[in-house]
Backbone bond lengths (Angstrom), bond angles and torsions (degrees), N, CA, C in turn:
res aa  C-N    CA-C-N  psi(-1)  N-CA   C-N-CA  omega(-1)  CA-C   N-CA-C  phi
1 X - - - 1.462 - - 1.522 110.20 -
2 X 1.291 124.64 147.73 1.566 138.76 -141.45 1.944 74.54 -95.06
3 X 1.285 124.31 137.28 1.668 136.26 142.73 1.518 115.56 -46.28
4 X 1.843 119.08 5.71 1.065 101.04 168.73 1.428 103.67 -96.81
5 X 1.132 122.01 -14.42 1.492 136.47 -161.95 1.795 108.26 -100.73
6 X 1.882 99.33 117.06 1.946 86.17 170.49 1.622 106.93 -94.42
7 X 1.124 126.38 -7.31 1.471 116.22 150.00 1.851 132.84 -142.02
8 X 1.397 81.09 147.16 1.442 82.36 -170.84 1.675 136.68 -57.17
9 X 1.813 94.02 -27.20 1.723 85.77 174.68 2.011 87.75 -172.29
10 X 1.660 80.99 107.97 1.416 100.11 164.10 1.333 140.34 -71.96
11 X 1.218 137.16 99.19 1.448 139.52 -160.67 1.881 91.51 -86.28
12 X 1.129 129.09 95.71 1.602 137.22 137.61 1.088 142.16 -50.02
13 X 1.356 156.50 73.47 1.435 161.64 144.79 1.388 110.41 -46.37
14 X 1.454 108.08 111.47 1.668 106.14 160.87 1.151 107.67 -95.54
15 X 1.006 102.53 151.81 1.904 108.37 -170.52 1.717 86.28 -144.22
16 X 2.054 81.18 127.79 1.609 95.51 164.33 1.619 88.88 -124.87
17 X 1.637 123.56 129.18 1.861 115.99 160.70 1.563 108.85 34.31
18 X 1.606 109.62 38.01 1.513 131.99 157.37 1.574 130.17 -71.37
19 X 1.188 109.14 5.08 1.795 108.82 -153.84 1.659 90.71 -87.04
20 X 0.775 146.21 -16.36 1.324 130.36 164.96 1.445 124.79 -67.70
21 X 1.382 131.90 -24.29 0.979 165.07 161.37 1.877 109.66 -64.44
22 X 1.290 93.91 -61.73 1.630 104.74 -178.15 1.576 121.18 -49.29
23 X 1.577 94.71 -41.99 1.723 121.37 170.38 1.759 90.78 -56.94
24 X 0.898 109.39 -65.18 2.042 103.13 -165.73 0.948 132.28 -61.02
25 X 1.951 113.43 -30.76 1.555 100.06 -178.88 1.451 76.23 -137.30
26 X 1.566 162.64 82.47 1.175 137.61 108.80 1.606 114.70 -92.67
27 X 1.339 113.77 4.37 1.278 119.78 142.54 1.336 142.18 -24.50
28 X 1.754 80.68 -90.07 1.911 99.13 170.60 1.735 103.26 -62.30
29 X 1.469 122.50 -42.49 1.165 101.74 -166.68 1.760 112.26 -57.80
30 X 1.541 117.57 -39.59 1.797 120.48 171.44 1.262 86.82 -20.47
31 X 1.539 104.11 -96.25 1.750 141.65 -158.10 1.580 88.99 -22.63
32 X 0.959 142.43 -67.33 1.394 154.11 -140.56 1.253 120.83 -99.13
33 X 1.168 116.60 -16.56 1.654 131.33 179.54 1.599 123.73 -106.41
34 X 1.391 109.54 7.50 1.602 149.29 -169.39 1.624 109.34 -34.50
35 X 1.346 131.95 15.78 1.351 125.51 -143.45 1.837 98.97 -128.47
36 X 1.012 118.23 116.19 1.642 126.23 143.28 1.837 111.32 -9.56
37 X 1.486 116.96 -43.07 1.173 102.75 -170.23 1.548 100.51 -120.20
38 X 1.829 109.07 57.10 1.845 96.63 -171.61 1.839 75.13 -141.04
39 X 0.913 126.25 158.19 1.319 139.24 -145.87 1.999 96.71 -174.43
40 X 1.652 97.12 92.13 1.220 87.11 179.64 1.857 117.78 -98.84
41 X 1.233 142.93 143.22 1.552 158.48 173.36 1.118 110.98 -100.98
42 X 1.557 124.67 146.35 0.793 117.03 149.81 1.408 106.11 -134.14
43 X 1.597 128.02 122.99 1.347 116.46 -165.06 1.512 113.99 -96.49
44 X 1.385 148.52 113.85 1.449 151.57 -160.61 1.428 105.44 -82.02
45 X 1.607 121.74 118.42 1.462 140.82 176.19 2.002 93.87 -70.17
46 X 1.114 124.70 40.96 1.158 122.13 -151.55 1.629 132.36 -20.48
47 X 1.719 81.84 98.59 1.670 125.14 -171.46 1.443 100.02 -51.18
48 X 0.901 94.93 160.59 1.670 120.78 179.14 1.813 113.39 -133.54
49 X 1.370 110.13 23.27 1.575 131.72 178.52 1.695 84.35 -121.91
50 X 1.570 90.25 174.17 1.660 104.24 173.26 1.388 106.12 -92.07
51 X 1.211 131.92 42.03 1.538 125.44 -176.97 1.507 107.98 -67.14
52 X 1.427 131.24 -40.05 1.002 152.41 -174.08 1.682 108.17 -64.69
53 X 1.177 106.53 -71.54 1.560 108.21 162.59 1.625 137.20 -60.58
54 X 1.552 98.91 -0.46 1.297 101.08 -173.03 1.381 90.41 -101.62
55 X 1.532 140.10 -31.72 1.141 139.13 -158.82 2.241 101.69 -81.31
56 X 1.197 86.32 -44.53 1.566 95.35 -162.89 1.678 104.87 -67.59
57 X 1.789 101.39 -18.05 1.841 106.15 167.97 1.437 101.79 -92.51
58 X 1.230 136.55 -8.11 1.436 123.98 164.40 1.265 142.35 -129.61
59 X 1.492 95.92 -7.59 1.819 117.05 -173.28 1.606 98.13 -123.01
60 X 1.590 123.86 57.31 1.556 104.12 171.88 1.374 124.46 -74.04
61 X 1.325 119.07 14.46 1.354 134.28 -155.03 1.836 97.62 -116.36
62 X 1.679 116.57 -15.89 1.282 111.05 163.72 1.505 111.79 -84.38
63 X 1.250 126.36 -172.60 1.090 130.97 -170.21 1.667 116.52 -132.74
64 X 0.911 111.82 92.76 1.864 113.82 -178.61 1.398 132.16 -49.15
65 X 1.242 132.75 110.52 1.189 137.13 160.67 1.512 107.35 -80.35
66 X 1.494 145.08 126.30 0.928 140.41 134.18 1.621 148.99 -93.41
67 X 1.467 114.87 90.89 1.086 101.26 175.46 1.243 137.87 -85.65
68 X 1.438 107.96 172.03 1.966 110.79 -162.80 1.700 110.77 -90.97
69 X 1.341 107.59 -3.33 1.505 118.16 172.67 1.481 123.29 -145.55
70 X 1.271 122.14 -159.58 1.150 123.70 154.69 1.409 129.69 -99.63
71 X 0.645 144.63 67.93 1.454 161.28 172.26 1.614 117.15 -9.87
72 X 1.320 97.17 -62.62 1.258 135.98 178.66 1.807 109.73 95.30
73 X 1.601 123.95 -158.47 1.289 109.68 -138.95 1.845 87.36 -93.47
74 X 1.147 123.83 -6.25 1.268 132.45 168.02 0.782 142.11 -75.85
75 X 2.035 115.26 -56.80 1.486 134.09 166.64 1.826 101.72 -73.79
76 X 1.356 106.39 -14.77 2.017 95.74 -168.70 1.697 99.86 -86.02
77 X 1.011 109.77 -41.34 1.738 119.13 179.23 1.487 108.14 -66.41
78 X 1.249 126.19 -27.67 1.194 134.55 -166.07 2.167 89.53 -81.62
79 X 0.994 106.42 -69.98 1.964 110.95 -169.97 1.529 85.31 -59.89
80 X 1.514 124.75 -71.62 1.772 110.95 -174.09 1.289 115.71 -22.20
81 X 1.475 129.23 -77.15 1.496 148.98 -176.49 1.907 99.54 -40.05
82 X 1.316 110.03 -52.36 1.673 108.19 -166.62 1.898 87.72 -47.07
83 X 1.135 128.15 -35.11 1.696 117.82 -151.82 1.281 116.57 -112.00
84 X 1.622 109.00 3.32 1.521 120.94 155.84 1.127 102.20 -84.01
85 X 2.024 112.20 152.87 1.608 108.42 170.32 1.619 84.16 -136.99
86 X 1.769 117.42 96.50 1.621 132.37 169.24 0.953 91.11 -122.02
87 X 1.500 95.42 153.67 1.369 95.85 147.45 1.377 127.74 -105.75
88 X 0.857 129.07 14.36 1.468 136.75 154.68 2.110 119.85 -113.16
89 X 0.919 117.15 136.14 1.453 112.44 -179.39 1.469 79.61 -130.46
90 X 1.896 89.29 138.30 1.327 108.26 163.66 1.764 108.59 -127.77
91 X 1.227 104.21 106.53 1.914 125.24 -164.99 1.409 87.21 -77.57
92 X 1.379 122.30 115.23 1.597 140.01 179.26 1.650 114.59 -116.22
93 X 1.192 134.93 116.99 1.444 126.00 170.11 1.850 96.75 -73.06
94 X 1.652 87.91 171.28 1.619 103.51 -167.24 1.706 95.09 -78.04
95 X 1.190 107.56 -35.71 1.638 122.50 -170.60 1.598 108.79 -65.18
96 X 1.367 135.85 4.74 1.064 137.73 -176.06 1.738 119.93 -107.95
97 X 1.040 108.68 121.03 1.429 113.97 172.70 1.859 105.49 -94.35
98 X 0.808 112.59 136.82 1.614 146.04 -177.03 1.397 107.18 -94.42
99 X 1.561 122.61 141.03 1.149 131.22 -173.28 1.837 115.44 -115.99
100 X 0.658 127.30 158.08 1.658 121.72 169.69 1.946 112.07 -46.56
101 X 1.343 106.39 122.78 1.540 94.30 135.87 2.030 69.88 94.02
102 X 1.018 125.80 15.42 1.511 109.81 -153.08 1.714 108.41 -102.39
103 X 1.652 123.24 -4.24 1.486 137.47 174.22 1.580 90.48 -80.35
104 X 1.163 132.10 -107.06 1.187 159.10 -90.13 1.566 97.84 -92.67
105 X 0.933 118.37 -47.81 1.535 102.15 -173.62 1.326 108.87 -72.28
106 X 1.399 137.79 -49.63 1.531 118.45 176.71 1.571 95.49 -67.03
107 X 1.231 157.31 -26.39 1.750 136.96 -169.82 1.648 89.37 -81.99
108 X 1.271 142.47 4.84 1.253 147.71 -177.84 1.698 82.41 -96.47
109 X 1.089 134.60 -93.34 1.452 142.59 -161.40 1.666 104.09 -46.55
110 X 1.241 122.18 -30.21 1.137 109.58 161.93 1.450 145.74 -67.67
111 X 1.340 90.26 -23.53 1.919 120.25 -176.32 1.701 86.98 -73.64
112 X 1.452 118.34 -43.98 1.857 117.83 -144.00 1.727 72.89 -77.78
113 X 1.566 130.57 -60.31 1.451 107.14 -150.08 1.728 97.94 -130.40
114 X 1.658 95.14 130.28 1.260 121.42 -159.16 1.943 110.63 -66.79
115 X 1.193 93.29 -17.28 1.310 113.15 -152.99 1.771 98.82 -102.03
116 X 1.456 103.13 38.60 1.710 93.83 -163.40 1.542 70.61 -130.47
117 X 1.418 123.73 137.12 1.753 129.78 173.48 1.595 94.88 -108.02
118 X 1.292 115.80 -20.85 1.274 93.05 -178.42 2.101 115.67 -167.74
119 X 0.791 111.24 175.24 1.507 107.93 175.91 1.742 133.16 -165.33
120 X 1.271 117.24 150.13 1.751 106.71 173.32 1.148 101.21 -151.74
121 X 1.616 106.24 146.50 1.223 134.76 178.44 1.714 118.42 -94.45
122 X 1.717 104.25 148.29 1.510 91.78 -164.78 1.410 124.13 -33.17
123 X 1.649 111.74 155.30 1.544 122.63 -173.03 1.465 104.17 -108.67
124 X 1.415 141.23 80.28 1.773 120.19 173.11 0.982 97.06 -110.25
125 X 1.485 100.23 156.16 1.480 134.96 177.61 2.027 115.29 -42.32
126 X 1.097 97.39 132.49 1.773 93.32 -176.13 1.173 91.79 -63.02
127 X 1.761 116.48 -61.29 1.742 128.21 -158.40 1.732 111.04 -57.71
128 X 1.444 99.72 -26.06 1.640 90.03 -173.45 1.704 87.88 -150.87
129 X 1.275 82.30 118.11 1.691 89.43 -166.39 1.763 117.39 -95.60
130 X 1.218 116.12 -8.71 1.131 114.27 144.10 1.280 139.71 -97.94
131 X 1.448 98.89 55.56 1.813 102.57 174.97 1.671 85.51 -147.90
132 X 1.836 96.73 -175.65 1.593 93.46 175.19 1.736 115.46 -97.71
133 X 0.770 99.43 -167.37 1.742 102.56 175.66 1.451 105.16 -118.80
134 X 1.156 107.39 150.72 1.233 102.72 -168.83 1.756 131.42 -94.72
135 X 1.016 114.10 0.42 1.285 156.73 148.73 1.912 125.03 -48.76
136 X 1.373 95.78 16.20 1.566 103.91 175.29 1.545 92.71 132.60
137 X 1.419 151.78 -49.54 1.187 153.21 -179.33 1.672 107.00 51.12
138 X 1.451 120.19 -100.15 1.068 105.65 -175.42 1.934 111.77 -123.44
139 X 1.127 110.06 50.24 1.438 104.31 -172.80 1.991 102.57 110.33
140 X 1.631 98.99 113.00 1.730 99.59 173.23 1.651 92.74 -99.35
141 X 1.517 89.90 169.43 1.676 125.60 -159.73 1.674 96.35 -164.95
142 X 1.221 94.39 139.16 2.051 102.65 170.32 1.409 80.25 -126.01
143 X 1.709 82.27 145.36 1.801 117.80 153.29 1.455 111.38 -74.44
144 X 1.453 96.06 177.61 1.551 129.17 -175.10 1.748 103.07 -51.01
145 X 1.133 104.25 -46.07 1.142 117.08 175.61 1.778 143.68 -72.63
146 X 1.604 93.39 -16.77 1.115 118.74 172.62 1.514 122.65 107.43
147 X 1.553 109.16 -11.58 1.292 123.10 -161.20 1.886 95.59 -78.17
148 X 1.703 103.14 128.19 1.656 100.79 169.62 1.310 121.24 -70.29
149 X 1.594 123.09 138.14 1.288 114.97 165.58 0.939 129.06 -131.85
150 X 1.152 164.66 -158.05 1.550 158.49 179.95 1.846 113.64 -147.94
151 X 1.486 108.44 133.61 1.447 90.19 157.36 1.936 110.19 -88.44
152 X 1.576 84.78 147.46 1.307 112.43 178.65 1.704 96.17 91.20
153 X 1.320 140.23 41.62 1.281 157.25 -147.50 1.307 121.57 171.74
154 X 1.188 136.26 86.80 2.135 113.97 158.12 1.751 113.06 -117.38
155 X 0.479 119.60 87.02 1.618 112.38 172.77 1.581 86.59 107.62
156 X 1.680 125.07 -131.74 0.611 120.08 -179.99 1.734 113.48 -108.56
157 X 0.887 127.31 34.27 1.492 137.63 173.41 1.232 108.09 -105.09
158 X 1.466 110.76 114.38 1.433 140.52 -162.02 1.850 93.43 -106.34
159 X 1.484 118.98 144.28 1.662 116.74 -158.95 1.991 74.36 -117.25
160 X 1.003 102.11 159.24 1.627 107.53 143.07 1.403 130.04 -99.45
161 X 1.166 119.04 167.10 1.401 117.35 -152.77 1.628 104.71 -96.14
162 X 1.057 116.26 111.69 1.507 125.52 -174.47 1.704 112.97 -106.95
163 X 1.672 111.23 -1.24 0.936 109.35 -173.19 1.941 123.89 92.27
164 X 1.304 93.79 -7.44 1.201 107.80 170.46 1.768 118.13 -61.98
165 X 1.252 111.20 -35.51 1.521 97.23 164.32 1.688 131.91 -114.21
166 X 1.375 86.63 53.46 1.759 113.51 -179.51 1.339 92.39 -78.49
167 X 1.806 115.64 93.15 1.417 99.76 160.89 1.665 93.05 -174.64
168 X 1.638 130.68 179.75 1.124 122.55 145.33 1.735 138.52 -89.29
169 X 0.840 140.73 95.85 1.639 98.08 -173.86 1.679 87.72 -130.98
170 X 1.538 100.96 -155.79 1.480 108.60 -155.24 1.218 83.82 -131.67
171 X 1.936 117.67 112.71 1.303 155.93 160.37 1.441 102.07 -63.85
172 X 1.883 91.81 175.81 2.050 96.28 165.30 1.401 116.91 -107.46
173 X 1.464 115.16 -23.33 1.350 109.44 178.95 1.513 120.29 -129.66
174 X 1.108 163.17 53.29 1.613 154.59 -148.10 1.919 109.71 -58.26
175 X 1.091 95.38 136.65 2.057 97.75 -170.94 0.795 99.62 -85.84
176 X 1.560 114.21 142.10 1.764 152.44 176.56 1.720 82.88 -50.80
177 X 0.884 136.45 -50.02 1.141 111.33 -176.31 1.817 146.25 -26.89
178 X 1.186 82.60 -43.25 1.899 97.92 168.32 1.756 92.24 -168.69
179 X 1.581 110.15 86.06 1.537 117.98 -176.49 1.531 99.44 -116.55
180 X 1.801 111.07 100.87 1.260 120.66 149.17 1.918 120.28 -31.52
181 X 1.012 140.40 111.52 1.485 131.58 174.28 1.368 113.67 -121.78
182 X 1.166 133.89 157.93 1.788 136.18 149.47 1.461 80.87 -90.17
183 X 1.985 77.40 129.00 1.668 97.80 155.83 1.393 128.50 -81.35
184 X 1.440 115.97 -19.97 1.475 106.07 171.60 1.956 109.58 -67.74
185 X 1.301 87.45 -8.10 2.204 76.29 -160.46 2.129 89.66 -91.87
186 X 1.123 118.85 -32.78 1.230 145.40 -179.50 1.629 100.86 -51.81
187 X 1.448 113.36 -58.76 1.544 121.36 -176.23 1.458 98.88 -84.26
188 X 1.539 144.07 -37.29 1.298 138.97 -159.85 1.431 100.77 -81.47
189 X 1.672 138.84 -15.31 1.677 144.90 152.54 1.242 87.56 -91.51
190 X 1.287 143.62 47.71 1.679 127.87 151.78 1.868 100.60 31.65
191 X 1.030 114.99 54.18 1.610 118.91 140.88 1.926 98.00 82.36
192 X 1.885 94.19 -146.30 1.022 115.14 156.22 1.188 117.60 -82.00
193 X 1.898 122.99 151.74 1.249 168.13 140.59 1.974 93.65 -27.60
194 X 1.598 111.47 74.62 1.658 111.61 -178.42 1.392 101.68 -45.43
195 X 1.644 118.68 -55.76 1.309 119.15 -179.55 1.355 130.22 -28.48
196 X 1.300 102.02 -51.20 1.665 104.26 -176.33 1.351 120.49 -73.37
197 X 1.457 127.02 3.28 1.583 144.71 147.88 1.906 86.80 79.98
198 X 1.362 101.31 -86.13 1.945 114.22 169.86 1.734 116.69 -131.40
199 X 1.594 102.98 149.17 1.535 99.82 169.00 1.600 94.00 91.26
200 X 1.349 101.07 106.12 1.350 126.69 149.23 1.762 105.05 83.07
201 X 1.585 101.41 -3.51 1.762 91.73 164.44 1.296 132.37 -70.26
202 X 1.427 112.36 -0.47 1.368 121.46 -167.65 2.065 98.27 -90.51
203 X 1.622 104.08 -33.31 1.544 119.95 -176.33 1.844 92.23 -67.40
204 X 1.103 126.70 -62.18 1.305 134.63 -177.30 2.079 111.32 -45.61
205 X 1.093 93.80 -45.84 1.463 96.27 175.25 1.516 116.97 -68.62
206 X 1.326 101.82 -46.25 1.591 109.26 173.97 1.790 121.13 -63.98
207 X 1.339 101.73 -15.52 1.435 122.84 -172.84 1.751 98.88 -77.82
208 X 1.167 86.92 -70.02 1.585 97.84 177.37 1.406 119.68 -56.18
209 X 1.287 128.52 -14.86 1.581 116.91 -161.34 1.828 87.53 -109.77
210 X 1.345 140.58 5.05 1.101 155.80 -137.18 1.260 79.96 -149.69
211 X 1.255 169.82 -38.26 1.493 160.87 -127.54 1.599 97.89 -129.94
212 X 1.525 113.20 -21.11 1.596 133.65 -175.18 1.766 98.97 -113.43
213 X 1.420 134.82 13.01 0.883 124.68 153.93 2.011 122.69 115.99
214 X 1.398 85.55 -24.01 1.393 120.79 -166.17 1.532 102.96 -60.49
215 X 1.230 117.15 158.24 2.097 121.60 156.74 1.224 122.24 -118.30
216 X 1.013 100.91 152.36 1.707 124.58 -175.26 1.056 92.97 -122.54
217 X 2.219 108.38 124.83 1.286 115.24 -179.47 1.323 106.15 -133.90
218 X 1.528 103.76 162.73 1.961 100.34 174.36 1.715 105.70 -130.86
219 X 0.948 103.99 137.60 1.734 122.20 -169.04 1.651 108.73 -95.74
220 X 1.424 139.83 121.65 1.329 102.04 -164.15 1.643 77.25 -116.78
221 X 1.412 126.74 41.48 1.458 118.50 174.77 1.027 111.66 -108.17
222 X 1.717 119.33 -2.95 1.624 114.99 156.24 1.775 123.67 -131.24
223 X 0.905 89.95 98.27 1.809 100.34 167.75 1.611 130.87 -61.69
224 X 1.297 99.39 154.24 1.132 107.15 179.57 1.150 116.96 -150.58
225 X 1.519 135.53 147.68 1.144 128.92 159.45 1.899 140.85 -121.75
226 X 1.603 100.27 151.41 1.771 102.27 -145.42 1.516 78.44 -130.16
227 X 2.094 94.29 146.40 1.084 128.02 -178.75 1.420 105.56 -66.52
228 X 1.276 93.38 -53.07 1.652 112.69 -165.84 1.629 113.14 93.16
229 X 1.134 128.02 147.66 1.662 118.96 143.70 1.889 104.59 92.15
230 X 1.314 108.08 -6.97 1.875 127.31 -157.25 1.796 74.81 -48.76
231 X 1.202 121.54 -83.75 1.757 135.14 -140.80 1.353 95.70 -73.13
232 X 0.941 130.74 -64.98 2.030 146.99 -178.43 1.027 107.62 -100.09
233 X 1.383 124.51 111.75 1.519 113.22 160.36 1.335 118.35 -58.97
234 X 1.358 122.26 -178.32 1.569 124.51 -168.40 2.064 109.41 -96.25
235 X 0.998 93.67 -3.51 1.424 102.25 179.81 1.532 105.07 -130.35
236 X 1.093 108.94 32.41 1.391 118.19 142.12 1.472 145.97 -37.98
237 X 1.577 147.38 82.35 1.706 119.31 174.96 1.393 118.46 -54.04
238 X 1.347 126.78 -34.24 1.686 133.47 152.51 1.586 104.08 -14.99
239 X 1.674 101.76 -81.83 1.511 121.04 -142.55 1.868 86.97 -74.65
240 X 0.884 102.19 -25.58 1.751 99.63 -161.81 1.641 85.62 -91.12
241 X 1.187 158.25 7.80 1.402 139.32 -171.28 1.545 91.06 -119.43
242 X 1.858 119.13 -38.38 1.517 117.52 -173.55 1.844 106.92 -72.98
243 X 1.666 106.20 -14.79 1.580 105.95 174.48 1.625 125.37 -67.40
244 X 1.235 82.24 -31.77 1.200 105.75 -166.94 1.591 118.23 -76.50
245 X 1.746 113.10 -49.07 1.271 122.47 -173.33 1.681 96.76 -82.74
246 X 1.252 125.63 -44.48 1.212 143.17 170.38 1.675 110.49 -24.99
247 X 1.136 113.67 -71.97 1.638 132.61 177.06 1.329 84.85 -68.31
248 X 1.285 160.22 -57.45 1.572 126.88 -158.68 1.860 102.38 -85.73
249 X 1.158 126.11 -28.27 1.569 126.98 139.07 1.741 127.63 -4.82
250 X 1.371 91.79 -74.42 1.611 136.27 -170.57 1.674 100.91 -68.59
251 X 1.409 125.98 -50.45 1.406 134.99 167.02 1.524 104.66 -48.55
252 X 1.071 96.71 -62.59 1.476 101.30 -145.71 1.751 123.79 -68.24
253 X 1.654 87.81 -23.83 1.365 108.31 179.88 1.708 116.23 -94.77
254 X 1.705 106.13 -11.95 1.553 101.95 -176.52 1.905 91.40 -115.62
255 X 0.940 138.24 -37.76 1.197 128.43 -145.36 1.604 103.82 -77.79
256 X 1.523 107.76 144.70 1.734 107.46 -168.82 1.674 100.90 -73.89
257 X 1.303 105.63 167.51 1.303 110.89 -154.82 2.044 105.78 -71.36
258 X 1.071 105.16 -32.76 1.264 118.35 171.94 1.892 127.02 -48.32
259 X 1.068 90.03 -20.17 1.834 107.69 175.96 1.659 114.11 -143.02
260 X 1.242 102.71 26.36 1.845 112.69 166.82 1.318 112.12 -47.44
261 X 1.871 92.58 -72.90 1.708 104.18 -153.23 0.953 110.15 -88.19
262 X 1.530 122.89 -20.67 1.202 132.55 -163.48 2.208 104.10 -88.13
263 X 1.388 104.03 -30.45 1.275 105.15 150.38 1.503 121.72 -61.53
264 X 1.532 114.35 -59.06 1.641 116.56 -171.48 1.374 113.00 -49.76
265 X 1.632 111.85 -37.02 1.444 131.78 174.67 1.665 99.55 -46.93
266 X 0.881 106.02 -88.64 1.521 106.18 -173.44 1.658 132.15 -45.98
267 X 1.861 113.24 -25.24 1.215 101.97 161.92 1.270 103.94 -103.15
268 X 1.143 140.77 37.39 1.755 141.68 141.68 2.568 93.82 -64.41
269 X 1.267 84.90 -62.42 1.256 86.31 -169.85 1.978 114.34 -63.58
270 X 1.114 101.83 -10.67 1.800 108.84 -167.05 1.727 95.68 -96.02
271 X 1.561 114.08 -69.05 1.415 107.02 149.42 1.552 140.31 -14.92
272 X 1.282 98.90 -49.96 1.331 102.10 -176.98 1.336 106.35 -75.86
273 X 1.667 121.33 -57.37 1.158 136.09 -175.96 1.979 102.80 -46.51
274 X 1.468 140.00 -33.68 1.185 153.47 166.21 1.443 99.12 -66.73
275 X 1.502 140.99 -28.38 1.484 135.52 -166.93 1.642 86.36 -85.64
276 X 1.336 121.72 -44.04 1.231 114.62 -153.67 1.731 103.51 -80.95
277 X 0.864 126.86 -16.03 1.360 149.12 -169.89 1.643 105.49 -61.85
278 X 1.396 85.89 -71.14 2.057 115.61 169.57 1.416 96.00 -40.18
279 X 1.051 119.22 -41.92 2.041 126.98 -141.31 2.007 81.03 -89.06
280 X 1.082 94.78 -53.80 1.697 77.52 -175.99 1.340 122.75 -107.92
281 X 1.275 104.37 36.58 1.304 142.13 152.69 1.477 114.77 -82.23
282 X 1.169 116.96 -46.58 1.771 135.41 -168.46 1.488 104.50 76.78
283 X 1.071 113.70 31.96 1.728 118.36 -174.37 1.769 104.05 -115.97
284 X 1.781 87.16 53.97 1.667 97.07 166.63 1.258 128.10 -48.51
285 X 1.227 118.71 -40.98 1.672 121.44 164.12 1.929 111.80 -29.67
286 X 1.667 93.99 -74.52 1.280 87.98 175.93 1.831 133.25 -76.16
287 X 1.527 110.24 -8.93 1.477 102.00 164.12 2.040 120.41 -72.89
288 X 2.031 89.00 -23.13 1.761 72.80 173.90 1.399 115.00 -81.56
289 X 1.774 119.67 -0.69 1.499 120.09 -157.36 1.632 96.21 -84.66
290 X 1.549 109.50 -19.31 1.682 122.74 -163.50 1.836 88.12 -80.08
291 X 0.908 110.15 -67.44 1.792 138.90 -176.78 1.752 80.56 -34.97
292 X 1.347 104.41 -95.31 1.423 99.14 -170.58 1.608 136.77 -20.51
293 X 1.479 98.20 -34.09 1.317 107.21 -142.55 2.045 94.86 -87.13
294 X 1.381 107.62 -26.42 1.483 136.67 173.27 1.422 99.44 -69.27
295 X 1.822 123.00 -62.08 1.702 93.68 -160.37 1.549 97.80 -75.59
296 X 1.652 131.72 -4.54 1.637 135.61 169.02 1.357 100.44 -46.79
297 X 1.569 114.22 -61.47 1.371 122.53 -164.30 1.489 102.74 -55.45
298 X 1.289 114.41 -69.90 1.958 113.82 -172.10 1.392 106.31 -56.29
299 X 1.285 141.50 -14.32 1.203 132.92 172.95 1.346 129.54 -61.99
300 X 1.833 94.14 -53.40 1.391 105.73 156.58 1.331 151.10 -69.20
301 X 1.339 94.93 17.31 1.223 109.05 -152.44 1.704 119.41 -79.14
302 X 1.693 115.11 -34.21 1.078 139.95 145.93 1.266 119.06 -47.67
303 X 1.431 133.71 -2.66 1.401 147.14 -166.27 1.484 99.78 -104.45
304 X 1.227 92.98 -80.95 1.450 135.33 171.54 1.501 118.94 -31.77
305 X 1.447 119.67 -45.34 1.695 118.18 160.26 1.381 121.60 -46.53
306 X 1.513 127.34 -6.39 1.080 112.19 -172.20 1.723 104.42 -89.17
307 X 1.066 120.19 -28.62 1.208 140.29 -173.85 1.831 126.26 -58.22
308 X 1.347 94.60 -7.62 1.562 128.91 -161.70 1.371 103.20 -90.52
């Protein structure tokens, strides 16, 4: 480990009104995180549950971040991270159970090649543990279009794990969910995208550190498994309005100038065609969350050029 660094690899939990969660897997994570050079956090979206008090009567051996708001999963990781000094951060949801043996060999592959900004190890489902989760599964990738996807993931069709993605290679985005990072490459793009509050800042970071040369890799020799859904449920107008404005965000600020508009062009029309969907659906919630999430985007838009 570099003398600029007092630890070698920071395990992070943001916790927003997580303590139910905290009770279930900061368990296995102890048991499993067993090492002289693992330094576990947990930074507080400042909860309004006893997560905070439940940890400091049973976990004095974690380490408290407290923040004065909610941040969210972008702006809270972003102030947490400024007050760690690792060199490795490993960004963990509360909803994740941890397996044996599950640090060290990818923070091993990171040490061998310099040129890796970041990484994740398989994603399966807590509830059904032989399939993936959908939440990063086995390595994300965006289409032509911009839309994120995952193998072992498309839409919402989740594959089970047959062993088909027993391998390493180098993906485009790895999920906030349990995202191996170098902290120097992490702080040198100033973090997460504050704007995007949650949802899809983790794709934006990976975008950018990849636009500077960097790789994004997935390890399928350590697993893990995710609740999914812990902070936002999945049928959310929230989570479905920040997807939405988020990814036209995420376009606009990474894509080379040559396939901008001519992308934005087309999910103006794909978007819309999804608003109308909702509409005869009767699932007004989510056609105004689509609506919203578009006049968000053109608003910012004058903001947002600088970022280009």
């Amino acid at each position: 480990m570099s003398e600029l660094y007092q630890i070698k690899v920071a395990v992070v939990i943001l916790n927003w009104n997580g303590e139910k969660y905290l009770k279930q897997f900061i368990p296995a994570l102890i048991k499993n995180s067993n090492s002289d050079e693992v330094v576990l956090y947990v930074a507080d979206n400042a909860s309004s549950d006893d997560s905070v008090q439940y940890l400091r009567d049973n976990y004095p051996q974690i380490k408290l971040i407290l923040l004065d708001e909610n941040y969210g999963f972008a702006g809270g990781y972003n102030k947490a991270l400024q007050q760690i000094n690792a060199e490795y951060y490993i960004l963990l949801n509360s909803d994740v159970e941890v397996t044996s043996n599950w640090i060290f060999p990818i923070i091993e592959k990171l040490d061998q090649d310099k040129s890796i900004a970041a990484a994740m190890p398989k994603i399966k489902s807590f509830n059904k543990k032989t399939y993936f989760e959908y939440a990063g599964a086995a390595g994300g990738f965006i289409d032509k279009y911009g839309y994120p996807f995952c193998r072992g993931r498309i839409l919402d069709t989740i594959e089970k794990d047959a062993g088909q993605y027993d391998d390493e290679r180098e993906i485009f985005w790895a999920s906030g969910a349990c995202m191996f990072v170098r902290s120097s490459v992490f702080h040198e793009h100033d973090g997460f995208d504050a704007d995007f509050f949650a949802h899809m800042e983790e794709i934006d970071l990976c975008w950018r550190m990849k636009n500077s040369g960097y790789k994004i890799m997935y390890y399928s020799d350590v697993e893990v498994y995710h609740v999914g859904g812990g902070a936002l449920p999945n049928n959310s107008p929230f989570k479905l309005y920040l997807n939405f404005r988020n990814n036209l965000f995420m376009l606009y600020k990474n894509l080379p100038k040559g396939k901008l508009f001519q992308t934005l062009f087309l999910r103006m029309i794909l978007d819309g065609a999804s608003a109308l969907v909702y509409l005869l659906q009767f699932s007004f919630s989510s056609f105004s969350a689509v609506f919203r999430a578009h006049i968000a985007f053109y608003k910012s838009l004058k903001n947002t050029v600088g970022y280009r």
